[in-house]
C-alpha positions in Angstrom: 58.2 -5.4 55.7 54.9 -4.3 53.3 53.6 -7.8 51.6 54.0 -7.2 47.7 50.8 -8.2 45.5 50.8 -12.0 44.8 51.6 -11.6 40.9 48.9 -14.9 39.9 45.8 -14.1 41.9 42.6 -16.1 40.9 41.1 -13.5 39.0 39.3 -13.4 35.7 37.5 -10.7 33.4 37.2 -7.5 34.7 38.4 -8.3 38.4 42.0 -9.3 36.5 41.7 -6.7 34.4 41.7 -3.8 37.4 43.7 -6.1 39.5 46.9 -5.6 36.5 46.2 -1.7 36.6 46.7 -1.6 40.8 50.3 -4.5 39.5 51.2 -1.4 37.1 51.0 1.3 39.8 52.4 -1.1 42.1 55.7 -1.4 39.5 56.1 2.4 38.8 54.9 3.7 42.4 59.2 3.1 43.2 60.7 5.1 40.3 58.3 8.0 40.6 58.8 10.5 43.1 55.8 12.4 42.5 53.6 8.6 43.1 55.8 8.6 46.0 54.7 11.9 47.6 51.0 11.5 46.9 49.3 11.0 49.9 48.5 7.9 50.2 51.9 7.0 48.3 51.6 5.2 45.3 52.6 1.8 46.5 50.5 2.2 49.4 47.8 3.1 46.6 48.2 0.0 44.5 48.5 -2.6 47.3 45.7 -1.4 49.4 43.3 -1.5 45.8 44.7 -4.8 45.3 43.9 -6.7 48.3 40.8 -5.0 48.8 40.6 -6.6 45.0 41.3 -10.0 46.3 39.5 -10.3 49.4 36.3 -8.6 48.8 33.6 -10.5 47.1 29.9 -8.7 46.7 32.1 -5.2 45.9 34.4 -6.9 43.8 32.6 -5.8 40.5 31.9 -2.4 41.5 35.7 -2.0 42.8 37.0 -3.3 39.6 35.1 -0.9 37.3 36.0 2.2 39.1 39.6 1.1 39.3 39.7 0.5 35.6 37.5 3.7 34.8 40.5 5.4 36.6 42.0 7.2 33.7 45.7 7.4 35.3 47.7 7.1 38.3 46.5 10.3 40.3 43.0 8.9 39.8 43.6 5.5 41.1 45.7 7.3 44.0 42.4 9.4 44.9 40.2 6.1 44.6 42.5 4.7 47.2 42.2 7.6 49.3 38.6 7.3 48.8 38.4 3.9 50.3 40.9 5.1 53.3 38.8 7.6 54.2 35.6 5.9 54.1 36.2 2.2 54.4 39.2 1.2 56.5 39.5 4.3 58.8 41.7 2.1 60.6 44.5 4.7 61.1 45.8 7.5 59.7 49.4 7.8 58.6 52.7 9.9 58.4 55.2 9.7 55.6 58.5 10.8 55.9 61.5 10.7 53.6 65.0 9.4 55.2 68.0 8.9 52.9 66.0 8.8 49.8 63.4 6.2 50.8 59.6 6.7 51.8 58.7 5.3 55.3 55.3 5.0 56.1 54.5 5.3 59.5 51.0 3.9 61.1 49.5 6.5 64.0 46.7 5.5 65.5 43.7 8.2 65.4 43.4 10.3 68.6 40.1 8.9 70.4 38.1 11.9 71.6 37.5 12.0 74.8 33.7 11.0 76.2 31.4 13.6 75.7 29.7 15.2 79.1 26.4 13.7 79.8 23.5 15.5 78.8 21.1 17.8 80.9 18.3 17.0 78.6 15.9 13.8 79.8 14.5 12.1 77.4 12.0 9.2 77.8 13.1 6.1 77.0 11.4 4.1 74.5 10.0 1.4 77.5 8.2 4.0 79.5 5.8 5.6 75.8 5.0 1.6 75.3 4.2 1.5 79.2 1.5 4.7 78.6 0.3 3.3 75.3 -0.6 0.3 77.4 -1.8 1.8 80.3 -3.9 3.6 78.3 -6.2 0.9 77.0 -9.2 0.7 78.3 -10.0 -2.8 78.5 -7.0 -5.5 77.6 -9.0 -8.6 77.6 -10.7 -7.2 74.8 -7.9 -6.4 72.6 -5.3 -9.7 71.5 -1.5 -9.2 71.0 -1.5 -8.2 67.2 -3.9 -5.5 68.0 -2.2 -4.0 71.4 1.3 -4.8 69.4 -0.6 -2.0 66.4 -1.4 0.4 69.1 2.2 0.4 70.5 3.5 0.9 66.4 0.9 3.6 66.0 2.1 5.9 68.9 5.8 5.5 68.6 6.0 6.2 64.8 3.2 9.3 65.1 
């Protein structure tokens, strides 16, 4: 069973501030159907914005100003999607309706298959520094900040 949001997190200022919006959507999301068909779903919305809330620390001030800049619920739904998309892409899922109730099923992503190897040969980085070496003319003259400025110098031409 999904973990409700604990109701007295140790929050204060703005973080508690955003954290009652994602407790609001989190109390509605149940009672509206149209929260419920979003994609994510409402709930999933609110509780996913909430414990990212809780348990991130250096974001926790930019999270908390975009949830509360949110304007209403179809905002904070797309914020949540946001952070799907380009945070957890952990898994993608399916919701389904049966008898009146949302399920929300987890499906792991399809893992492409490993591309072909390539034709193309490339050198690897060891073999340029190997040339660049070889092609000093005398190394008892140069020390190892100047051969190591040589090496730089020809791999970031």
């Amino acid at each position: 069973m999904a973990t409700p949001l604990p109701s007295n997190p140790d929050l204060s200022g703005l973080p508690s501030q955003a954290y009652r919006k994602c407790i609001d959507l989190e109390s509605l999301a149940p009672q509206s159907p149209a929260l419920q068909s979003s994609s994510p779903p409402g709930l999933v919305a609110a509780r996913l914005l909430g414990y990212l809330l809780l348990h991130s620390e250096n974001g926790r001030p930019k999270l908390a100003r975009e949830i509360i800049d949110a304007s209403d619920d179809t905002t904070l739904i797309s914020l949540a999607q946001h952070y799907i998309t380009y945070f957890v892409k952990v898994c993608t899922y399916t919701a389904i309706s049966v008898d009146g109730m949302l399920i929300v099923l987890p499906v792991k992503r399809e893992i492409e298959r490993t591309p072909a190897p390539s034709q193309h040969r490339s050198r690897s980085s060891l073999e340029v520094e190997r040339e660049v070496l070889a092609s000093i003319n005398d190394p008892s003259s140069l020390h190892h900040l100047k051969a190591k400025k040589a090496v730089r110098s020809s791999l970031f031409l």
